[in-house]
C-alpha positions as CSV (number, residue, x, y, z in Angstrom):
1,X,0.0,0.0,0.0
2,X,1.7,3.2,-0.7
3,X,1.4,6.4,1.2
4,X,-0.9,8.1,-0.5
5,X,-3.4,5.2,0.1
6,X,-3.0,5.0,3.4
7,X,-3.1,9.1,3.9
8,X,-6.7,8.5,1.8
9,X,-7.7,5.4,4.1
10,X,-6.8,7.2,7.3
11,X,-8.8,10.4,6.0
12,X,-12.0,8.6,5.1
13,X,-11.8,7.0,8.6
14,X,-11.8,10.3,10.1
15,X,-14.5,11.7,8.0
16,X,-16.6,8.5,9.1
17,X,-15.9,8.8,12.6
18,X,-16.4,12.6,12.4
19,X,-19.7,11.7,10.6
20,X,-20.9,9.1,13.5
21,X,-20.1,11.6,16.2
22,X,-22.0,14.1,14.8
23,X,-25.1,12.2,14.2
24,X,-24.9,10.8,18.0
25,X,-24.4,13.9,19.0
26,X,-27.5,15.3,17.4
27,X,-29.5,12.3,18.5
28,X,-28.4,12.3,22.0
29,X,-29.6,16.2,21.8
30,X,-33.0,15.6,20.5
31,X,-33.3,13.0,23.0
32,X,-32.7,15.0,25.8
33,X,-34.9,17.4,24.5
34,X,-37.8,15.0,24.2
35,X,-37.7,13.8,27.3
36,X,-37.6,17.5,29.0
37,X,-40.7,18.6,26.8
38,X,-42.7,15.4,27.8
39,X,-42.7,16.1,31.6
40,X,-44.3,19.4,30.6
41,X,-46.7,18.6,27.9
42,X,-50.6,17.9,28.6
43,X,-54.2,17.5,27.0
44,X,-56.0,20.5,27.3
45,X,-58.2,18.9,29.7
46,X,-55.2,18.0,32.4
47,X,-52.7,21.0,31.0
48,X,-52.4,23.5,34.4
49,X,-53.8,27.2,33.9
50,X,-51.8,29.7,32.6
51,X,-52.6,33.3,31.8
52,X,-51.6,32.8,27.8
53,X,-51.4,30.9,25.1
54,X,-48.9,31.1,23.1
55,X,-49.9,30.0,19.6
56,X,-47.4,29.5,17.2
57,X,-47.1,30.5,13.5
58,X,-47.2,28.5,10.2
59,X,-47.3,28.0,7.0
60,X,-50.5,30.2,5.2
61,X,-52.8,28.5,2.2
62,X,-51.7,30.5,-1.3
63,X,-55.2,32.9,-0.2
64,X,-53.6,33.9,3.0
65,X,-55.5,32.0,5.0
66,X,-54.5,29.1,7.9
67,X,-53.1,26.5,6.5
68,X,-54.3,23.1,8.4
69,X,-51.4,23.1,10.4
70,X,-52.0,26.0,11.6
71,X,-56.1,26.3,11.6
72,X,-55.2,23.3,14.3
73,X,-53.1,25.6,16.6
74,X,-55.7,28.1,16.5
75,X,-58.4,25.9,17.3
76,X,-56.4,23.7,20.6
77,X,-55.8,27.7,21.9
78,X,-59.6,28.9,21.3
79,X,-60.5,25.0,23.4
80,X,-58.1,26.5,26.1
81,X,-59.9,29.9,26.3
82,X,-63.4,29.1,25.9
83,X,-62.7,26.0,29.0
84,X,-61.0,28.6,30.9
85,X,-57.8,27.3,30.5
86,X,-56.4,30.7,29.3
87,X,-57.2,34.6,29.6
88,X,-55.3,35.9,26.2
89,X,-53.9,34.2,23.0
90,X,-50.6,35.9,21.9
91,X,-50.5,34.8,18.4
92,X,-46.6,34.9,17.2
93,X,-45.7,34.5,13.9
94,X,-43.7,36.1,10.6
95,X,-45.3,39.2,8.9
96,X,-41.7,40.0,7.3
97,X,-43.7,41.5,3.8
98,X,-47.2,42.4,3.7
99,X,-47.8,40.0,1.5
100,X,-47.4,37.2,4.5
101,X,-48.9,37.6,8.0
102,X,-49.5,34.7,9.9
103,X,-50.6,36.7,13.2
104,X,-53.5,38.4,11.1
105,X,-54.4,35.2,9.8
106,X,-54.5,33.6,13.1
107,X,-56.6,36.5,14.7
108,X,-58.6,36.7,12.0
109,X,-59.7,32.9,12.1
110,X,-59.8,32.9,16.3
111,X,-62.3,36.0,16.1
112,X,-64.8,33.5,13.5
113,X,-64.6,30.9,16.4
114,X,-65.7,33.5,18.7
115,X,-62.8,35.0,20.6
116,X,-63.2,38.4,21.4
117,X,-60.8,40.6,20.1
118,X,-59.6,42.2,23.0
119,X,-58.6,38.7,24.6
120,X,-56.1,38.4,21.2
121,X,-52.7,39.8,21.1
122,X,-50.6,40.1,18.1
123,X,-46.3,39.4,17.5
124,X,-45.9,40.0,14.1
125,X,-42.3,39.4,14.6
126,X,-42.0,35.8,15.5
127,X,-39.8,34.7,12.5
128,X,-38.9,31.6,14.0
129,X,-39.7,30.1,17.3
130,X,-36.6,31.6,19.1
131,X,-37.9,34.7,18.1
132,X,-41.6,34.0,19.1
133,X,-40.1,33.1,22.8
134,X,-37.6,35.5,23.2
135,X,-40.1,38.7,22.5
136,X,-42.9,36.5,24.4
137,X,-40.7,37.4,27.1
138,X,-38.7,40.3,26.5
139,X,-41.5,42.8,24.9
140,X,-45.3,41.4,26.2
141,X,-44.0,40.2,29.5
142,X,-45.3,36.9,30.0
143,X,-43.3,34.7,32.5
144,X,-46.2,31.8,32.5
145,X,-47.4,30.3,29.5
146,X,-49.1,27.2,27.3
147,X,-47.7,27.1,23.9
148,X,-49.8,25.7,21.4
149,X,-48.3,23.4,18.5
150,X,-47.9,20.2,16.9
151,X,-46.0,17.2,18.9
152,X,-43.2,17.2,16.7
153,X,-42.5,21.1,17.5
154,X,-43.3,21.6,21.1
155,X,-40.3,20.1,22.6
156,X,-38.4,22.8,21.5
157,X,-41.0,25.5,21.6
158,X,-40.8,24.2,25.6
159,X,-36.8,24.4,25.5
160,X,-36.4,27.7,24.4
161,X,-39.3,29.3,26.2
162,X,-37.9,27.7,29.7
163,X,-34.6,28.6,28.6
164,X,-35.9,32.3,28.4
165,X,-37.2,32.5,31.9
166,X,-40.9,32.0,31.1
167,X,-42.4,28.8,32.9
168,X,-44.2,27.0,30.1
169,X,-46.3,24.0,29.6
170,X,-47.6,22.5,26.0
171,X,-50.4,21.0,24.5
172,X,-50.2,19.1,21.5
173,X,-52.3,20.8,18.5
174,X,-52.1,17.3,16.7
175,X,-56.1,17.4,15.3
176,X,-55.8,16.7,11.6
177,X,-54.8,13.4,9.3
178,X,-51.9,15.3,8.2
179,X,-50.1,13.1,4.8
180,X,-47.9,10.6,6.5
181,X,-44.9,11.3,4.2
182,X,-44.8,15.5,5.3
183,X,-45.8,14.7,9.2
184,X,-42.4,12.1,9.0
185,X,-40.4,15.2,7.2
186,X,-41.4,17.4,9.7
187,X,-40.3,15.1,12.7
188,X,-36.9,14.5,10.6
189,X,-36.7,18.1,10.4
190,X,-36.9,19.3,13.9
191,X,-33.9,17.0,14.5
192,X,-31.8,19.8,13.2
193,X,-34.1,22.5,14.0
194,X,-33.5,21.6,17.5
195,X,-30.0,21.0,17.4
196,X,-29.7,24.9,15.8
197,X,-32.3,25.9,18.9
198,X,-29.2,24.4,21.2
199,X,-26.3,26.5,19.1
200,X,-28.9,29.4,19.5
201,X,-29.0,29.2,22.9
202,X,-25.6,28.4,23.8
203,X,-23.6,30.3,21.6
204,X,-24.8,32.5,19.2
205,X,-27.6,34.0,21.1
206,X,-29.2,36.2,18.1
207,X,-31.3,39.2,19.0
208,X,-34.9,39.6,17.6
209,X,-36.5,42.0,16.5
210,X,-37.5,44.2,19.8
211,X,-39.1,47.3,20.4
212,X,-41.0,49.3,23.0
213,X,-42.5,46.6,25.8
214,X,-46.3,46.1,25.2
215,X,-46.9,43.9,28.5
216,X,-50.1,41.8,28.2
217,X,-51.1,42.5,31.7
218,X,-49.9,46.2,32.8
């Protein structure tokens, strides 16, 4: 074997074992995470009262409307209000062009199930869930929460919120017979989202979008 081969089959070793740590790394991550967001996530019958809801954005329909993701995160927060689970829904999502606002999508489909608008706050910057948690915090003061969301997101929705100082609880918005192939894309997915929310928190720390402080409850 000459040296070159053996500088190529000592390099591709590397890479491989490089390539296994990472992905047990990652794995051992979204592990821990799973287990911390279980303790804290509830039926909306059982889930313990908090003064919000925080209901997190998605993806919009080509009309601007909820998509069904979404129309099910709306609907698990307006079962929470109306069984007096919450007082206000803070509806976080992205409104980066006016061409795209989840918040006024979401309040515009809570008020048709009957939430009065005055019980119905709106972050129209909650670009991404780190975002949506940080300002849920930082600008409308809410230190206790229930976030709203599908299984496959809500451990990390829990992470980052706890992580921000708010004490927050989840309930599962899984309502629909979402296709099997995007639900398993989406769970694939939030294996690296969740390993970015880690690098987020522990080292790069972005700021969001703030502003003046609008506190829910003055």
């Amino acid at each position: 074997m000459t040296f070159l081969q053996k500088f190529l089959r000592i390099c591709l070793h590397l890479v491989l074992y490089t390539a296994l740590a990472t992905f047990f790394a990652i794995g051992l991550l979204r592990t821990g995470m799973l287990i911390q967001g279980r303790a804290r996530t509830y039926l909306p019958a059982d889930v313990p009262n908090a003064p919000v809801a925080l209901v997190l954005g998605a993806g919009l329909n080509r009309d601007g409307t909820p998509g069904v993701v979404l129309r099910d995160r709306v609907e698990t927060a307006v079962e929470l209000y109306n069984t007096g689970k919450v007082a206000k829904l803070l509806m976080s999502g992205d409104n980066s062009s006016q061409y795209y606002n989840e918040p006024g999508a979401m309040q515009e489909y809570a008020l048709s199930l009957g939430i009065p608008a005055e019980d119905i706050v709106l972050d129209y910057a909650g670009r991404r869930t780190y975002d949506s948690c940080f300002r849920a915090r930082a600008i409308f003061g809410v230190d206790q929460v229930i976030v709203v969301t599908q299984a496959f997101h809500l451990p990390r929705a829990l992470f980052l919120c706890n992580t921000f100082e708010i004490d927050a609880n989840g309930v599962s918005a899984d309502d629909a017979n979402y296709n099997r192939r995007s639900y398993i894309f989406w769970w694939v997915r939030e294996i690296f989202a969740s390993t970015v929310a880690y690098w987020d928190v522990l080292i790069a720390q972005p700021e969001p979008i703030l502003g003046e402080p609008e506190p829910i409850f003055p």
